[in-house]
TISETOR-178414 format. One record per residue (C-alpha): x, y, z. Coordinates in nm, 2 decimals, always signed. Layout:
! residues N
      px      py      pz
       X       Y       Z
...
! end
This chain:
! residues 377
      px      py      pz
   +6.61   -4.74   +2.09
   +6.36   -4.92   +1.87
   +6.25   -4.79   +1.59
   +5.91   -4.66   +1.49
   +5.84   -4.91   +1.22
   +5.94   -5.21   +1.47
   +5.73   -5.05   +1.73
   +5.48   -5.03   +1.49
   +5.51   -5.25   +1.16
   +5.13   -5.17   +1.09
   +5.25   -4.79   +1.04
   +5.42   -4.89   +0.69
   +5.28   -5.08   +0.37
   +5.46   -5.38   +0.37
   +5.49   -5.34   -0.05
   +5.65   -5.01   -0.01
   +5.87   -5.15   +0.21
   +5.99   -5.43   -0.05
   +5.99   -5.21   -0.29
   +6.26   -4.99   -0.09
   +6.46   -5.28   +0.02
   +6.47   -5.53   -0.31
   +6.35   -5.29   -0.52
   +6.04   -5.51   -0.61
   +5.80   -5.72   -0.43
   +5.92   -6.06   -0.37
   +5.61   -6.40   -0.36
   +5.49   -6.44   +0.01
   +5.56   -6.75   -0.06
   +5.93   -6.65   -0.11
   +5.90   -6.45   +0.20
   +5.77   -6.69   +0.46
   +6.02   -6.94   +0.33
   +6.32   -6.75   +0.51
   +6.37   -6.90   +0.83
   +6.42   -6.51   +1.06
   +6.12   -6.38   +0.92
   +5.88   -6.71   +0.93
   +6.05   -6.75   +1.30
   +5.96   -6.38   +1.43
   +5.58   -6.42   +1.26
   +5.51   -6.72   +1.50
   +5.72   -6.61   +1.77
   +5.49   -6.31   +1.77
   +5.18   -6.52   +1.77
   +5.28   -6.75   +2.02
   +5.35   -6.40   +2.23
   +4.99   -6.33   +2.16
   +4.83   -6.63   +2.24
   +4.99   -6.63   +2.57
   +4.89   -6.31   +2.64
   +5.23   -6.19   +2.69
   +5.30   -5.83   +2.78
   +5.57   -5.79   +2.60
   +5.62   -5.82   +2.23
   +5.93   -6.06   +2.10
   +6.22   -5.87   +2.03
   +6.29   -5.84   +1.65
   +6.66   -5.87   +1.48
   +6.62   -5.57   +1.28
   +6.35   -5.33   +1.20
   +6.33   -5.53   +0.82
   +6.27   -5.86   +1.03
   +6.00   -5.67   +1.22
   +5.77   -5.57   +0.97
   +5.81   -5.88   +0.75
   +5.74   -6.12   +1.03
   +5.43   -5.84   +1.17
   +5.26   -5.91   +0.80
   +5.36   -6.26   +0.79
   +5.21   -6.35   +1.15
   +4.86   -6.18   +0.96
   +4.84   -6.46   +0.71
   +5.00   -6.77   +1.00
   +4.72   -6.63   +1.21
   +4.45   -6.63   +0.93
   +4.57   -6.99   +0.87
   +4.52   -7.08   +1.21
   +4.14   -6.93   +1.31
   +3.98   -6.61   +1.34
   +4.03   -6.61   +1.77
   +4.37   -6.58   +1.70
   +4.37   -6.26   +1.42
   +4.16   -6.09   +1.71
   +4.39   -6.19   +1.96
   +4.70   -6.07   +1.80
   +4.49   -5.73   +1.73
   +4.40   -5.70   +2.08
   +4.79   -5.77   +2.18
   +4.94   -5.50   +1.97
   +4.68   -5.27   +2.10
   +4.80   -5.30   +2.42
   +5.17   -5.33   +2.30
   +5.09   -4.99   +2.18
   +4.95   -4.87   +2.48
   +5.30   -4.96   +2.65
   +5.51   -4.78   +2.39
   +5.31   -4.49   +2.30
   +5.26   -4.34   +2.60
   +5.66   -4.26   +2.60
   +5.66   -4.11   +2.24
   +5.69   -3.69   +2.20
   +5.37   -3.54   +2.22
   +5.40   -3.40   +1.81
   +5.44   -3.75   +1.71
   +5.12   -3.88   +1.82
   +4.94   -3.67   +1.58
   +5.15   -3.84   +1.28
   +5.11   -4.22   +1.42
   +4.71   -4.12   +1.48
   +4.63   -4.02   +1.14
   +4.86   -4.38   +1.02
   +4.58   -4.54   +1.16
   +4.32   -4.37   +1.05
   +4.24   -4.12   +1.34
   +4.15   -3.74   +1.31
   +4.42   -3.60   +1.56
   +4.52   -3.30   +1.62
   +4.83   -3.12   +1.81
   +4.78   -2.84   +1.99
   +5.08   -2.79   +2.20
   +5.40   -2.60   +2.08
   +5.73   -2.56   +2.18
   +5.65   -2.23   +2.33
   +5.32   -2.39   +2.45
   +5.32   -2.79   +2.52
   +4.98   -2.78   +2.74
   +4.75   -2.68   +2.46
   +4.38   -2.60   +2.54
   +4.33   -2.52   +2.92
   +4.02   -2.47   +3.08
   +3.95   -2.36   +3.40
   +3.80   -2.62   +3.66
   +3.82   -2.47   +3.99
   +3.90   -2.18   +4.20
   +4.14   -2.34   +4.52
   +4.25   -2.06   +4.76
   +4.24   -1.75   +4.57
   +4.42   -1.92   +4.24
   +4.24   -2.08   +3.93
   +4.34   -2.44   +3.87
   +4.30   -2.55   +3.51
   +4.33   -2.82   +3.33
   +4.51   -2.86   +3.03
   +4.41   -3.09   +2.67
   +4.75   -3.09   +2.42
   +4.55   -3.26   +2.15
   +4.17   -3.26   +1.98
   +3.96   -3.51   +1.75
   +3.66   -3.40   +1.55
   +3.37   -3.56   +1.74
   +3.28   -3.84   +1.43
   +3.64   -3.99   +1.45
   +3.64   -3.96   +1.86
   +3.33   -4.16   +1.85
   +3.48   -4.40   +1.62
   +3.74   -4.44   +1.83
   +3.54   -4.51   +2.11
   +3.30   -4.79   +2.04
   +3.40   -5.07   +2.21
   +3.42   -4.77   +2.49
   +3.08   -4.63   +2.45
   +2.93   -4.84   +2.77
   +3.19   -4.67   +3.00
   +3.10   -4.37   +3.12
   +3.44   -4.18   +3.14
   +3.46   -4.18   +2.75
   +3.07   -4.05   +2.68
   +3.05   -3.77   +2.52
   +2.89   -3.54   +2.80
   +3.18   -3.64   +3.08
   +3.41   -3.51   +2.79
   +3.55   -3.14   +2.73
   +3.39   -3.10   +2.41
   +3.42   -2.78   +2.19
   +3.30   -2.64   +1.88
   +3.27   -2.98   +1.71
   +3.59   -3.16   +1.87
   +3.69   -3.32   +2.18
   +3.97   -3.23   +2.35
   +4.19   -3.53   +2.48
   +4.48   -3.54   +2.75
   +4.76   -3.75   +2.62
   +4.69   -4.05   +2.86
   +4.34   -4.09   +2.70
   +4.48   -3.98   +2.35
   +4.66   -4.29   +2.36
   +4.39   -4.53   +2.49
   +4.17   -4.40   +2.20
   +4.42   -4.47   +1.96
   +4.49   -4.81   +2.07
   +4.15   -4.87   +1.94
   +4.19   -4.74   +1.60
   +4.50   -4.96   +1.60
   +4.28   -5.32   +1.66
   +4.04   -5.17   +1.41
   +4.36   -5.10   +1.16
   +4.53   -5.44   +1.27
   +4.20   -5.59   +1.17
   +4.13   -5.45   +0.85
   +4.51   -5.59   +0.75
   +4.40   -5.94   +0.86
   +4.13   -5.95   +0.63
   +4.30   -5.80   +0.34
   +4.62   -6.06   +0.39
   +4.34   -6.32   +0.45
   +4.33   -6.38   +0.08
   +4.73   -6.37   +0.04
   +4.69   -6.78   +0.23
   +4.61   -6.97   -0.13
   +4.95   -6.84   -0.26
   +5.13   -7.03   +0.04
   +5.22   -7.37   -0.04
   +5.02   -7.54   +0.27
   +5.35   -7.77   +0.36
   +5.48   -7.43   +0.46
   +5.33   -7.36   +0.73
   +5.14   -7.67   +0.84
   +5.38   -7.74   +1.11
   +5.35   -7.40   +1.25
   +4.95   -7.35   +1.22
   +4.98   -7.66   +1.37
   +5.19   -7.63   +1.71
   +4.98   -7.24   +1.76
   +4.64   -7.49   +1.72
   +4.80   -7.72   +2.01
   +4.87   -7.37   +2.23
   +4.53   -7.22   +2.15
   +4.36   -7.53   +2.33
   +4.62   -7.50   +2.59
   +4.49   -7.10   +2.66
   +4.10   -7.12   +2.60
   +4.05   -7.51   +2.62
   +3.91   -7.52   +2.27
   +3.99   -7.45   +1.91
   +3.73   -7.32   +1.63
   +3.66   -7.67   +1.53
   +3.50   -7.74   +1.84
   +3.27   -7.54   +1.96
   +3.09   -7.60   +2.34
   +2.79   -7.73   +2.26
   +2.83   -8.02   +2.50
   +2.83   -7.75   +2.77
   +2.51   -7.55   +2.62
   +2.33   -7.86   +2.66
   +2.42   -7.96   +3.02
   +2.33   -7.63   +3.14
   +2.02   -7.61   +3.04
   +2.03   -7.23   +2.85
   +1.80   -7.20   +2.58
   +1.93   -6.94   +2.38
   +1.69   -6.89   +2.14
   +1.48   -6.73   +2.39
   +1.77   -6.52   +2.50
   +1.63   -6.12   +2.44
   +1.74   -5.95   +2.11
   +2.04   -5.70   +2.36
   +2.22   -6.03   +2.51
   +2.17   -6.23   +2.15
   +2.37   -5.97   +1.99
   +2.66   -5.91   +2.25
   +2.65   -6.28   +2.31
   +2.74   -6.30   +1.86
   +3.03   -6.03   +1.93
   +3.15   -6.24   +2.17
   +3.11   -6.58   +1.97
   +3.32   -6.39   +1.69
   +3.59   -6.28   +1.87
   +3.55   -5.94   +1.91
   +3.65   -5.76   +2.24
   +3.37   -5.64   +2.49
   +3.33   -5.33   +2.70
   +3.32   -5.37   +3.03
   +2.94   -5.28   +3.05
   +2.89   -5.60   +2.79
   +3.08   -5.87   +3.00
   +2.85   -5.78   +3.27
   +2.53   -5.75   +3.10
   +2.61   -6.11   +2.95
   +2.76   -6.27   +3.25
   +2.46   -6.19   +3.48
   +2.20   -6.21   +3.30
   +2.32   -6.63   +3.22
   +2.44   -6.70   +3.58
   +2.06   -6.52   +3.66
   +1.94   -6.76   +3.41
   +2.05   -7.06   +3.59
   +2.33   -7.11   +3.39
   +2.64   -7.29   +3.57
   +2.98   -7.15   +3.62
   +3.17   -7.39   +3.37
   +2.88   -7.24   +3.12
   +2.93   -6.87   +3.17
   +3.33   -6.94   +3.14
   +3.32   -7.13   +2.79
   +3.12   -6.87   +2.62
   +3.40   -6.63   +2.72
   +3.68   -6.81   +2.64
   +3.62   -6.64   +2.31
   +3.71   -6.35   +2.41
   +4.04   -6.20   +2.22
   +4.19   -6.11   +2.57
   +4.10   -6.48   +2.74
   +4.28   -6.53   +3.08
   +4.10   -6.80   +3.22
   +4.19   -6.77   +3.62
   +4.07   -6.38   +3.60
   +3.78   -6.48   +3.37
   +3.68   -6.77   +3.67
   +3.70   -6.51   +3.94
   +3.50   -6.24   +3.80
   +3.24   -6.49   +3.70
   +3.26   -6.65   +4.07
   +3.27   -6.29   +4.20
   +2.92   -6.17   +3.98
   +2.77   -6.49   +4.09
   +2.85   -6.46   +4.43
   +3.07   -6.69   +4.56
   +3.37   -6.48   +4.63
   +3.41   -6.15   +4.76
   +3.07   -5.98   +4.91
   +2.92   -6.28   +4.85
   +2.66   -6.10   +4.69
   +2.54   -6.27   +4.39
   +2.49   -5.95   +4.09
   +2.17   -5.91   +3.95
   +2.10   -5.81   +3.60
   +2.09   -5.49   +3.41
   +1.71   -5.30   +3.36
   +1.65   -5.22   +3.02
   +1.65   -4.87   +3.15
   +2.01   -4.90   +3.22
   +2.08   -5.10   +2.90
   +1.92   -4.80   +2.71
   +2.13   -4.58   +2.89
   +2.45   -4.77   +2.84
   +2.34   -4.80   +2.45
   +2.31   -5.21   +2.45
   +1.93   -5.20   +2.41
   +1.91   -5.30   +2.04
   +1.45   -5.36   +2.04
   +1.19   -5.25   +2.24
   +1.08   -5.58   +2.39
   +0.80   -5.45   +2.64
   +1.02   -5.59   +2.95
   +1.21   -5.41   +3.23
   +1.46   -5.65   +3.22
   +1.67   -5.88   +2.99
   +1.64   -6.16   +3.21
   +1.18   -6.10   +3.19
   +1.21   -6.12   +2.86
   +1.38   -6.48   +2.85
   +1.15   -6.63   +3.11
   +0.85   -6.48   +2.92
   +0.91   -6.62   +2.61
   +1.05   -6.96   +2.76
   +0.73   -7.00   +2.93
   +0.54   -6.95   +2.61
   +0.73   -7.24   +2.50
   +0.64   -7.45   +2.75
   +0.30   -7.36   +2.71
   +0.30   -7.45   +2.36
   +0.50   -7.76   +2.40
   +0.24   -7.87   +2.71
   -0.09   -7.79   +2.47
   +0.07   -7.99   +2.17
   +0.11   -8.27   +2.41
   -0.21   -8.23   +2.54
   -0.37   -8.19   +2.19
   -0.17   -8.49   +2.08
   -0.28   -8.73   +2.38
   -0.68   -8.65   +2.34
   -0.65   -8.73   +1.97
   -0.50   -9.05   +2.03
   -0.74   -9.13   +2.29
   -1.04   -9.05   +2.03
   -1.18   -8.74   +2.22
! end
């Protein structure tokens, strides 16, 4: 049985742990230059990148942690697509083994990363709070919560969640300033607090890279480089501007709402559900092509391109229903908290062909301006 610190390496400081084990805390440089702890670092990366569900095996639980902080700086090294994908990958690493762990431990790993939690079940009492839901021939059916977060911490927890309805705070059983959690959804919560936590380590370890000899990992940053093209088709040195400009998007007309999910997306970060949708219909609405829509998301931190082409074909109508989606109102973007300005539109998608015909306005009275002056009238 693993243990927890190779289950989770983020759960321990990685000094503290050379500290305990060499009894001080040897150069990173030193570090990275031994060959099982260099070679579990990539390995987990390359796991990453591929999308892999399962984590590589670690030799021991020293190996484990080691390589988990090394893989921080290799990933730094190698662009900021692949600290978000590794973040992403634990989370749902997470997901896989946490869901097996006792109930009482839960509270321990969720205040490790930085989450309110708190046990309610005992030995005497594993179910909690219970409430009563329903009344089903003559006996009261409840339903039971073992654990609770105070609301500012749930909410926290829930942002890249917010759009979906299940996690809002009204479809939640919600008492006396906490919310009270099942430990399925425990668990999903605190998968997010571990991407944030995973995250925050990156961009600490971010400025451990100038004290690594660049010979040192150059092959390495190197071959991940080569696999990162082979998953999203592209690395961060080149960008898909070529495809911008074949399609014929103009986004600096796009409304303030897509403009900012549309930056989240371009930096990595994961969207909600609610976001990929808002964004993919409102540019396949715009006229933008398949090919397009599918090279902005290919910076997403959980990029798998044959589900990414099917959902897009699917939203734009040529597979399933057949039924080509149609964009968010702003009513429902306010509802789903993605309106970000009050733009005087009822949809995203009015706002874009308002404003790109004032441009062509504009552009068609300079012209016009320009051609009578040159003709002397």
């Amino acid at each position: 049985m693993p243990s927890l610190f190779v289950k989770y390496p983020y759960l321990i400081n990685l000094e503290t742990l050379l500290s305990r084990l060499y009894g001080s805390v040897p150069p990173l440089n030193t570090l990275i230059n031994i060959p099982r702890f260099k070679r579990h670092a990539v390995d987990l990366l390359k796991s990453a990148i591929k999308g892999k569900e399962n984590r590589p095996l670690a030799e021991s639980e020293e190996v484990a942690i080691i390589g988990f902080y090394l893989s921080l700086i290799i990933a730094n090294a190698t662009g900021r697509w692949v600290v978000n994908r590794l973040a992403d990958r634990e989370s749902k690493w997470f997901i896989t083994h946490a869901i097996t762990e006792e109930s009482a431990l839960l509270e321990k790993i969720g205040r490790a990363v930085g989450a309110k939690v708190e046990y309610l079940g005992s030995l005497g009492n594993p179910n909690g709070f219970c409430v009563n839901i329903a009344v089903f021939r003559g006996e009261m059916i409840k339903e039971c919560y073992p654990y609770r977060m105070p609301i500012p911490s749930y909410l926290r927890g829930i942002e890249a969640l917010r759009t979906q309805k299940r996690w809002m705070l009204v479809n939640r059983i919600v008492s006396r300033g906490y919310v009270y959690l099942n430990k399925r959804d425990l668990v999903r919560v605190l998968s997010e607090f571990v991407k944030k936590k995973i995250l925050e380590l990156a961009d600490n370890y971010s400025e451990h890279l100038n004290e690594i000899p660049e010979g040192l990992i150059k092959e390495d940053v190197e071959r991940l480089k080569e696999l990162v093209r082979n998953v999203r088709g592209f690395t961060e040195e080149r960008l898909s501007t070529e495809t911008i400009i074949k399609a014929g998007i103009r986004e600096e007309f796009f409304p303030p709402c897509i403009t900012n999910i549309m930056n989240s997306l371009l930096r990595g970060e994961h969207l909600s559900h609610a976001q990929r949708f808002a964004l993919a219909t409102f540019l396949l609405n715009a006229g933008a092509d398949i090919e397009y829509v599918l090279d902005i998301f290919r910076h997403a931190p959980d990029f798998n391109e044959k589900i990414a082409r099917y959902q897009i074909e699917h939203l734009a109508g040529l597979r399933g229903s057949r039924k080509k989606y149609s964009v968010y109102s702003c009513d429902k973007m306010k509802a789903l908290g993605m309106c970000v300005a009050e733009c005087g539109v009822r949809t995203p998608l009015q706002y874009y062909f308002r404003e790109y015909r004032k441009h062509l306005r504009k552009t068609r009275s300079f012209h016009d301006q320009g051609g009578a002056a040159l003709s002397g009238h």
